[in-house]
C-alpha positions in Angstrom: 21.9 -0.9 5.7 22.7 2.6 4.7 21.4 4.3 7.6 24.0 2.9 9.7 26.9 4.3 7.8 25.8 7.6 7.8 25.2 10.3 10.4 23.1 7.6 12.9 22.0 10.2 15.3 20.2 11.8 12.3 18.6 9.3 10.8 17.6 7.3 13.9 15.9 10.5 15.1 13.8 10.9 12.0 13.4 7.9 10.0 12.6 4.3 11.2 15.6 1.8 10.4 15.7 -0.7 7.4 15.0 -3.7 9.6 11.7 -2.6 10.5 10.7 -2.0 6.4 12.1 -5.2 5.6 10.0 -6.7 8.7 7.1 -4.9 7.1 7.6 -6.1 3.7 7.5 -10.0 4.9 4.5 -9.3 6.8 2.6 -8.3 4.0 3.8 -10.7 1.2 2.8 -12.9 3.8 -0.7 -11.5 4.2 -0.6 -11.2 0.6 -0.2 -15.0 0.1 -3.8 -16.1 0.0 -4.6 -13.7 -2.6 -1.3 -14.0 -4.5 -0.8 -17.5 -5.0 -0.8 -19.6 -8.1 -4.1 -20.9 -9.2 -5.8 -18.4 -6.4 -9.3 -17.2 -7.7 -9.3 -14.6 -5.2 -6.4 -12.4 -7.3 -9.5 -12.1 -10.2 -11.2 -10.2 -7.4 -8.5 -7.7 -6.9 -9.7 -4.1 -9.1 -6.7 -2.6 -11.3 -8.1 0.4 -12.1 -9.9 0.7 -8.6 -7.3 4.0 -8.4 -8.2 5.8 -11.3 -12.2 5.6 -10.2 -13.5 9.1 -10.9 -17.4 10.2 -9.5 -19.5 13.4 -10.1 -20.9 13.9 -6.1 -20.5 12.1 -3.2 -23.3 10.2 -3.4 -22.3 8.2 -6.6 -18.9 7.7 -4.8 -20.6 5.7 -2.1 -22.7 4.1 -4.6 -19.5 2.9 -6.2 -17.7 2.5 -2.7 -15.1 5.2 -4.1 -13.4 6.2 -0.8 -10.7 9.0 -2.5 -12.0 11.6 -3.4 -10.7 14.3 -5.3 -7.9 14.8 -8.1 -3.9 14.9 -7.0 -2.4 17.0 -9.6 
């Protein structure tokens, strides 16, 4: 929407166009759709706090399947 109104030769050269994000966002609401649905037992599965996972060494990471590593400050 916006990125048509201004400076196009910019923002075409830099950033992708707000058609292909909302083309992106339906695929994954649609991917999302098992797992999302009403009544789904699958959405118990899904970890809220699989984010904020903190481990002392590498190894208990892979124990706990802890990919991240690290603190962003």
């Amino acid at each position: 929407m916006w990125s048509h109104q201004m400076m196009p030769q910019m923002f075409n050269a830099v950033y992708s166009s707000d058609a292909f994000f909302i083309n992106l966002a339906v695929i994954m609401l649609r991917l999302a759709a098992p797992v999302i649905s009403a009544g789904s037992d699958q959405v118990l599965r899904i970890q809220p706090t699989y984010s904020l996972a903190t481990t002392g060494d590498r190894t208990e990471a892979r124990a706990r399947k802890v990919h991240m590593i690290g603190q962003l400050t």
